[in-house]
C-alpha positions as a Python dict, from the first residue, in 0.01 Angstrom:
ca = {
    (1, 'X'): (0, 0, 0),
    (2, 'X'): (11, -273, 273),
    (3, 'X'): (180, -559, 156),
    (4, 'X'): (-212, -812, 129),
    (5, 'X'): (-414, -545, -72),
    (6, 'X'): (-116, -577, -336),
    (7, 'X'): (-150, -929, -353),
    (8, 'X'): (-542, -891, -308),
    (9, 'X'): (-541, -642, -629),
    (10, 'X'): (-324, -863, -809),
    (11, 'X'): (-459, -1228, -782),
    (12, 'X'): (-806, -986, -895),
    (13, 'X'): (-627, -853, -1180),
    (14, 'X'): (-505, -1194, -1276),
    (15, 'X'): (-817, -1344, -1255),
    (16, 'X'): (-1125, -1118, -1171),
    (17, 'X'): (-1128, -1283, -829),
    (18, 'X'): (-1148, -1096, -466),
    (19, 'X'): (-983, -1385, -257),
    (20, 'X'): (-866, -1244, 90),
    (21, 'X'): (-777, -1582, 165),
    (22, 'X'): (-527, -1619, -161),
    (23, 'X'): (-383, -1267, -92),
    (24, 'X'): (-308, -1350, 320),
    (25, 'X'): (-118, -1636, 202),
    (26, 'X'): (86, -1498, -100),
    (27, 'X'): (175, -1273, 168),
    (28, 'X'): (297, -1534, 451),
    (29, 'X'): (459, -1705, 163),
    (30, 'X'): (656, -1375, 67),
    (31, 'X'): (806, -1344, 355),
    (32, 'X'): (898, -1693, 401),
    (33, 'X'): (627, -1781, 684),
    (34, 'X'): (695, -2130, 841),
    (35, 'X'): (361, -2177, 974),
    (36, 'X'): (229, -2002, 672),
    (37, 'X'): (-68, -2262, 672),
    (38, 'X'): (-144, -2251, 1009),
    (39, 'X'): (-157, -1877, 993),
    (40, 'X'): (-353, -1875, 706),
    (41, 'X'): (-600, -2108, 956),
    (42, 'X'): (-598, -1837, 1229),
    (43, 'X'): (-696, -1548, 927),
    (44, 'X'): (-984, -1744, 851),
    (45, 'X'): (-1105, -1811, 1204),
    (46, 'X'): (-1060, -1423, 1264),
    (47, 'X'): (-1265, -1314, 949),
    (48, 'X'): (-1506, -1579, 1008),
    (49, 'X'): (-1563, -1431, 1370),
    (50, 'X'): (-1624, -1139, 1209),
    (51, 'X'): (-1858, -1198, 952),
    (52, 'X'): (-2082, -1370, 1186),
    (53, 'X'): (-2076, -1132, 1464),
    (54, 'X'): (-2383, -910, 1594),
    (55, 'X'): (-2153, -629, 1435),
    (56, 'X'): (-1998, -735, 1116),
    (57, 'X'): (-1914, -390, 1030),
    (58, 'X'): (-1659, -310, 1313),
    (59, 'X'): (-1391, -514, 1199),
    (60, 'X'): (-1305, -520, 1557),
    (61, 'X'): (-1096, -781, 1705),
    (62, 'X'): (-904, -839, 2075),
    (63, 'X'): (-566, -1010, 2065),
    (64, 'X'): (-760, -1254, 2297),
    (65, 'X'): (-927, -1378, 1958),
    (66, 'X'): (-619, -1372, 1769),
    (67, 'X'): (-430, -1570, 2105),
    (68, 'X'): (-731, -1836, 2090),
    (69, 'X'): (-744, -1889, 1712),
    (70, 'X'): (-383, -1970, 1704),
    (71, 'X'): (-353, -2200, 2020),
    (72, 'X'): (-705, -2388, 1799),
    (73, 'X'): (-436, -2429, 1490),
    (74, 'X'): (-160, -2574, 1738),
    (75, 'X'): (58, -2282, 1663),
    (76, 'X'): (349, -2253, 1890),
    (77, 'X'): (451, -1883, 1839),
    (78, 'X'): (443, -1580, 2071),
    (79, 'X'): (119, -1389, 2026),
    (80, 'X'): (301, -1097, 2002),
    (81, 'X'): (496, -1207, 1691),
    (82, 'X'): (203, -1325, 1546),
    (83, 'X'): (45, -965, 1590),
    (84, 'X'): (335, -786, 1472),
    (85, 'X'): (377, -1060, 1129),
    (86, 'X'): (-9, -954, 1057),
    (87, 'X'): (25, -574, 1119),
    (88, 'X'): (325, -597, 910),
    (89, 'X'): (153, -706, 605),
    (90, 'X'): (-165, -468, 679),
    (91, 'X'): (-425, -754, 774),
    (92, 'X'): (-468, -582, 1122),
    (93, 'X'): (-422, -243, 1238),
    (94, 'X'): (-443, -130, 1611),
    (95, 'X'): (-715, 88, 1693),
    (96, 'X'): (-585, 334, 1899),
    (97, 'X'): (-899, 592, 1878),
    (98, 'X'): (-1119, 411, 2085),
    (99, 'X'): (-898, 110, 2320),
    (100, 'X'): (-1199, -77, 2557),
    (101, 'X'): (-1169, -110, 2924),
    (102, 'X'): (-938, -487, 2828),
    (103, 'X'): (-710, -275, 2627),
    (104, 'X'): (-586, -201, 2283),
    (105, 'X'): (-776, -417, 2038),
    (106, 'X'): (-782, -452, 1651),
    (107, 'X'): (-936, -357, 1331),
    (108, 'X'): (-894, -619, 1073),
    (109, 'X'): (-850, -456, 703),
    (110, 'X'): (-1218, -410, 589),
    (111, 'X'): (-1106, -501, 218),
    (112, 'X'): (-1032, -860, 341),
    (113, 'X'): (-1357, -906, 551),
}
């Protein structure tokens, strides 16, 4: 079970609530994320984007989106770490079935959209 779905379940358990936003930070907090609020700030820009896209249910992003949302916050990390920090606790995953003409893009965990 990726590493934000255990936080997501528990923080419901706890208290009935489904906060995405609650479980992405326990989960930059676990593993000790400097930037965890800034991070958190790029997570909300990204499911924001989302939700108010012409096709909310694609949970498709580009690491263009990601790259943009964290220059916005002022975060000075590689993209690519970035990436691999959200992958890691199962916020993203790539989506290798169908990569568009720009490249590999995205799928952001549907349970946190």
């Amino acid at each position: 079970m990726p590493n934000v779905i255990r936080h997501l379940i528990n923080h419901t358990r706890e208290t009935g609530e489904w906060n995405p936003e609650i479980a992405v930070k326990k989960y930059l907090e676990e593993i000790a994320e400097p930037e965890a609020e800034k991070m958190l700030a790029v997570f909300k820009e990204i499911r924001q984007e989302i939700i108010h896209s012409k096709q909310p249910s694609t949970f498709k992003i580009k690491p263009n989106l990601i790259k943009l949302a964290a220059e916005k916050q002022g975060l000075n990390v590689n993209v690519n770490k970035l990436i691999v920090e959200l992958k890691g606790g199962g916020i993203i995953s790539p989506n290798i079935t169908n990569p568009t003409k720009e490249g590999l893009t995205y799928e952001v965990n549907p349970a946190l959209i």
